[in-house]
C-alpha positions in Angstrom: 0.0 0.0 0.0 1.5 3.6 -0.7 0.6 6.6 0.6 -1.6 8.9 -2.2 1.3 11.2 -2.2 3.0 8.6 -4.1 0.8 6.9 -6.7 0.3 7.5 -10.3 -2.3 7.3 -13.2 -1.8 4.0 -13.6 -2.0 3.1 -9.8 -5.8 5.3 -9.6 -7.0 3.1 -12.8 -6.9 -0.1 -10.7 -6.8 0.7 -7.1 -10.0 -0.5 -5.2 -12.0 1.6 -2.7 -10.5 -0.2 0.6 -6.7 0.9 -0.8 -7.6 4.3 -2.0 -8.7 5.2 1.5 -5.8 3.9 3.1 -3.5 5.7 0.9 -5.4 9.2 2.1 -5.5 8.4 5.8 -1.6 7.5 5.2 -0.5 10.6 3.6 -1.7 12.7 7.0 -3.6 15.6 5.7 -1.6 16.2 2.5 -4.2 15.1 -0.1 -6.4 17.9 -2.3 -9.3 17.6 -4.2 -10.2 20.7 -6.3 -14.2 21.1 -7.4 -15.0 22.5 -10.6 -18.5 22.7 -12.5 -17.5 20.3 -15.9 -20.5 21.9 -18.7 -19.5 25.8 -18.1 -17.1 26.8 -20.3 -13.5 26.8 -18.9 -11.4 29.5 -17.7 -8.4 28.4 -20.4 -11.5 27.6 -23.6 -8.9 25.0 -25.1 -8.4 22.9 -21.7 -10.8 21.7 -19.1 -10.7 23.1 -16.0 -10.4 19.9 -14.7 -6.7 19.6 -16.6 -6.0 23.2 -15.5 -6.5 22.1 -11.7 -4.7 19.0 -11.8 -1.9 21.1 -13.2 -2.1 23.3 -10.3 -1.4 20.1 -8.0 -5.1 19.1 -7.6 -4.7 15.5 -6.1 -8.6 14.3 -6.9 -11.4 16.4 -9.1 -15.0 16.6 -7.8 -17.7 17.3 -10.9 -20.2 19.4 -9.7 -23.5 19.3 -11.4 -22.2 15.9 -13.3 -25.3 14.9 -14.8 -24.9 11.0 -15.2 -27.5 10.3 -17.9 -25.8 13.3 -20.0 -22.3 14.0 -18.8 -21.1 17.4 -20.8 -17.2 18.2 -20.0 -16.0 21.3 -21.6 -12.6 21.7 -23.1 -11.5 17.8 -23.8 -12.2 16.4 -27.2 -14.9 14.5 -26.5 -17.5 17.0 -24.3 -20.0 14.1 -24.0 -21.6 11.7 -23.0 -20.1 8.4 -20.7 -16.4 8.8 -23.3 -16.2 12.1 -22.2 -16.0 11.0 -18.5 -12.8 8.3 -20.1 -12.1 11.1 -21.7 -11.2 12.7 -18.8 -9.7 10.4 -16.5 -7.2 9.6 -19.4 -6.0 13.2 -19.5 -5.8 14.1 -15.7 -4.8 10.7 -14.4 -6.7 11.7 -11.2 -9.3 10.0 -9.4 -12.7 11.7 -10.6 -15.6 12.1 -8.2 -19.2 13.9 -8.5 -22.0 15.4 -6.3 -25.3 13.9 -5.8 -27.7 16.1 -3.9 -30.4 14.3 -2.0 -33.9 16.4 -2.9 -37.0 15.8 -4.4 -37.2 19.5 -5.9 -35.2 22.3 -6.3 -36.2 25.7 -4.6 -35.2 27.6 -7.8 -32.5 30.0 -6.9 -29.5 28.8 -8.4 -28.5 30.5 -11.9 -29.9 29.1 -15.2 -26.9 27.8 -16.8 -26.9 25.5 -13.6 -30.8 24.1 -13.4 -31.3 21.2 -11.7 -31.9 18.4 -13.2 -32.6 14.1 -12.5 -29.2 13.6 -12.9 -28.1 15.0 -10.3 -30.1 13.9 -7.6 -28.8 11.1 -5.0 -30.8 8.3 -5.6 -29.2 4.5 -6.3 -29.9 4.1 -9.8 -27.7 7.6 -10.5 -25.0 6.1 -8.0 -24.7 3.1 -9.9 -24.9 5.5 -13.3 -21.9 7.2 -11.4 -20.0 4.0 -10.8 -20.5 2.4 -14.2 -18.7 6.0 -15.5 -15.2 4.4 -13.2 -16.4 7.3 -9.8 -14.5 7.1 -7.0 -16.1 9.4 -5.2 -19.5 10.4 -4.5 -20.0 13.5 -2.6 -23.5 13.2 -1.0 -24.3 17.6 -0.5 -26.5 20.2 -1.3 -25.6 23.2 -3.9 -27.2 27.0 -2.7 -30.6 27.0 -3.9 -31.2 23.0 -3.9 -32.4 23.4 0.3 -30.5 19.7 1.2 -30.9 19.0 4.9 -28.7 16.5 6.7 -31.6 13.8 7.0 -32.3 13.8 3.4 -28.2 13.3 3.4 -28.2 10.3 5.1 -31.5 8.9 4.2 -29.9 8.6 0.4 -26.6 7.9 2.0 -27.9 4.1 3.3 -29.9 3.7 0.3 -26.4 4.1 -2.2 -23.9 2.4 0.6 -26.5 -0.4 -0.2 -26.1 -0.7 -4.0 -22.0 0.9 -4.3 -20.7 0.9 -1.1 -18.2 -1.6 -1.6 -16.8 -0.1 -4.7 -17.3 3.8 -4.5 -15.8 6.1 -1.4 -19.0 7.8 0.3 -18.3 11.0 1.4 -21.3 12.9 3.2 -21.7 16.4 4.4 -22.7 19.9 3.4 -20.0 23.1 2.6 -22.9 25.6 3.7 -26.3 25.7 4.6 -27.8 24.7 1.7 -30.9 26.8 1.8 -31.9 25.2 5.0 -31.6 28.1 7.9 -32.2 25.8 10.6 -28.7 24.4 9.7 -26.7 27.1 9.2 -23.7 28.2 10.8 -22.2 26.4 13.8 -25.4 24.2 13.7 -24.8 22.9 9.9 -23.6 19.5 11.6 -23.4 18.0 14.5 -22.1 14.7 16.3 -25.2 13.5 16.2 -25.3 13.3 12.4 -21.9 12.3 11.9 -22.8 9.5 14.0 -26.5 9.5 11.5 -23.8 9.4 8.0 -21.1 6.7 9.5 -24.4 4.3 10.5 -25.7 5.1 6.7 -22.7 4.0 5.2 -20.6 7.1 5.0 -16.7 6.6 4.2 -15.7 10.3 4.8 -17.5 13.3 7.1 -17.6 16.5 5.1 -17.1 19.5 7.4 -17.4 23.1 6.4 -13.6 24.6 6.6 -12.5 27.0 9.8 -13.6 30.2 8.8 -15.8 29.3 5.6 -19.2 29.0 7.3 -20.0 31.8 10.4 -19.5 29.8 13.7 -17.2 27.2 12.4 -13.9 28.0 14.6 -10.7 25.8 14.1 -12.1 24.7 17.7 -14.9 23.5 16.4 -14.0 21.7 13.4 -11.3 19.9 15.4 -13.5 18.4 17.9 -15.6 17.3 15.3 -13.0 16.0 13.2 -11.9 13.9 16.3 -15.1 12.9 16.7 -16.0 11.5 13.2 -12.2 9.5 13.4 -13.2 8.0 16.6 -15.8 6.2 14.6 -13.3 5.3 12.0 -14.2 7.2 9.5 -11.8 9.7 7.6 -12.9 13.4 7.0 -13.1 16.1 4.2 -12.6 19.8 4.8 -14.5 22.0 2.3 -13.8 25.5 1.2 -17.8 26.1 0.1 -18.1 29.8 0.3 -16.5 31.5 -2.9 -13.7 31.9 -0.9 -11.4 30.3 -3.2 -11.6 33.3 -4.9 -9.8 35.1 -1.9 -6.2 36.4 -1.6 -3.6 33.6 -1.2 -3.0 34.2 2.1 -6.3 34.0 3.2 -6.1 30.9 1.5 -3.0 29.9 3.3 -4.9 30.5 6.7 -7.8 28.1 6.1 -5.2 25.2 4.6 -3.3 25.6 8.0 -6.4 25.6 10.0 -7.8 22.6 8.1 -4.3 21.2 8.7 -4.5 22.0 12.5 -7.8 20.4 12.7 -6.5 17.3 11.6 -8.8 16.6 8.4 -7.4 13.6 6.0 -8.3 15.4 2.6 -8.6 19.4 2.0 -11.4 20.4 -0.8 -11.1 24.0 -2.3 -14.7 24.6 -3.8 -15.8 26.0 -7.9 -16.1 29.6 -7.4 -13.1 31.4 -8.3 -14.9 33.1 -10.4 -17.3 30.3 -11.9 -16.5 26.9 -12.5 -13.1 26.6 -10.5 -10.8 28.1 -8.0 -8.1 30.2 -8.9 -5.5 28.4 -10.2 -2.7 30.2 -8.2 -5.1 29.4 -5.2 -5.0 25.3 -5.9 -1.1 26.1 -6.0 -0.8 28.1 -2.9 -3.5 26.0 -0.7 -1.5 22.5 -1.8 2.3 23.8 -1.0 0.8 25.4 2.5 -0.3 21.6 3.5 2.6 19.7 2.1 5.8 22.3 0.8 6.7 22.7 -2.4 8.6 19.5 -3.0 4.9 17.4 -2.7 3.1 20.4 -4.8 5.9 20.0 -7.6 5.6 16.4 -7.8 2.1 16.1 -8.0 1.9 18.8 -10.7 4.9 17.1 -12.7 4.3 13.8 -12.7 3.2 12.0 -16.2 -0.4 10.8 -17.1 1.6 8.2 -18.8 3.2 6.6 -15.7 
């Protein structure tokens, strides 16, 4: 088993679910996963944004919006359909995950270019869609607008553990309220529902990052952090907020305070502008968690190896 530091394309295309989450909780806090939004056009219009990030030392890419019954990736030669997911994996050489958001309608505020639609929603037929397409990752959240409370989280959380939980990684949580008020702030999760996701068949606890969400302290997040790996799960520190877009020391801060907290992976969220972080910021946030030798190698090393 190596740490994820250490593998390569052709150690992602074959490792199983059981090995991949080793390798995480054995690099100590030094693994990224960058989000982007795959069907807006990208930032560089010849290249994805997913190849831009993975440039920038993005260790795994999260699709947001993925719709599995019509996948549409910008900026690769082949924008659609399932190739376009092969597509992809063939050019970053990084494990590819998605979002799947648990609701049974959507309360209409996000922008038009990102409507709702069936395949996005967390159901089992779309998580075996998702696994069919070679996911490793399902994210189990809510966007803003989609109003996603935890119970709907882990309510579709046992019913996909049932039907891909021995091949996919479950990750559960929300980076922000999600529309729903009464869980916003320091009251967007609790032990209780950590204890609620690792009972459903959650792999990793999404927490909101120290300083994101109002209320979430590094005190805070490291208690429940703690918490969530004394139940033997591994965790996921999200940057939800548009604050990828900040200044790179801001960034900085939250990586060290995510680092602090003791999370196992670090997410930096779609919204640089829209449909990715800033690139420097994927770069600053990955060399503040693991120095430039780790950033360099991750950026450098070959699809082909």
């Amino acid at each position: 088993m190596k740490r994820f530091l250490d593998l390569a394309a052709s150690d992602f295309r074959t490792i199983n679910k059981r090995d991949l989450l080793d390798s995480i909780v054995a690099s100590e806090g030094r693994v990224l996963m960058s989000e982007i939004i795959p069907h807006l056009n990208p930032m560089l219009y010849e290249i994805s944004d997913a190849e831009l990030a993975s440039a920038m030392g993005a260790d795994i890419i999260l699709l947001n919006m993925l719709d599995v019954n019509n996948p549409v990736i910008k900026g690769i030669p082949i924008e659609q359909g399932p190739e376009a997911v092969e597509e992809l994996k063939r050019l970053v050489g990084r494990p590819l995950g998605i979002n799947l958001e648990p609701v049974s309608e959507s309360l209409g505020l996000e922008l038009p270019e990102l409507k709702f639609n069936e395949g996005r929603k967390a159901t089992a037929e779309n998580a075996i869609k998702a696994r069919d397409l070679g996911i490793k990752f399902i994210l189990i959240t809510g966007n803003p607008g989609i109003g996603v409370g935890n119970a709907q989280i882990a309510k579709a959380l046992k019913e996909i553990s049932a039907v891909v939980g021995d091949d996919i990684v479950l990750c559960a949580g929300k980076m922000h309220a999600a529309s729903v008020l009464s869980e916003s702030g320091d009251s967007i999760i609790s032990k209780k529902d950590i204890e609620e996701f690792v009972e459903s068949g959650a792999d990793i606890i999404l927490i909101p990052a120290p300083g994101t969400v109002p209320g979430i302290t590094l005190d805070i997040a490291k208690e429940l952090i703690a918490y969530a790996h004394k139940l033997g799960v591994a965790t996921l520190t999200s940057i939800g907020t548009s604050q990828e877009g900040a200044d790179p020391d801001t960034i900085r801060e939250i990586a060290l305070m995510c680092k602090m907290a003791g999370t196992d992976i670090h997410h930096i969220g779609d919204s640089g502008y829209l449909g990715m972080a800033l690139p420097e910021n994927i770069k600053t946030y990955s060399t503040a968690i693991r120095g430039i030798r780790h950033t360099y190698l991750r950026m450098a090393r070959s699809v082909n190896r």
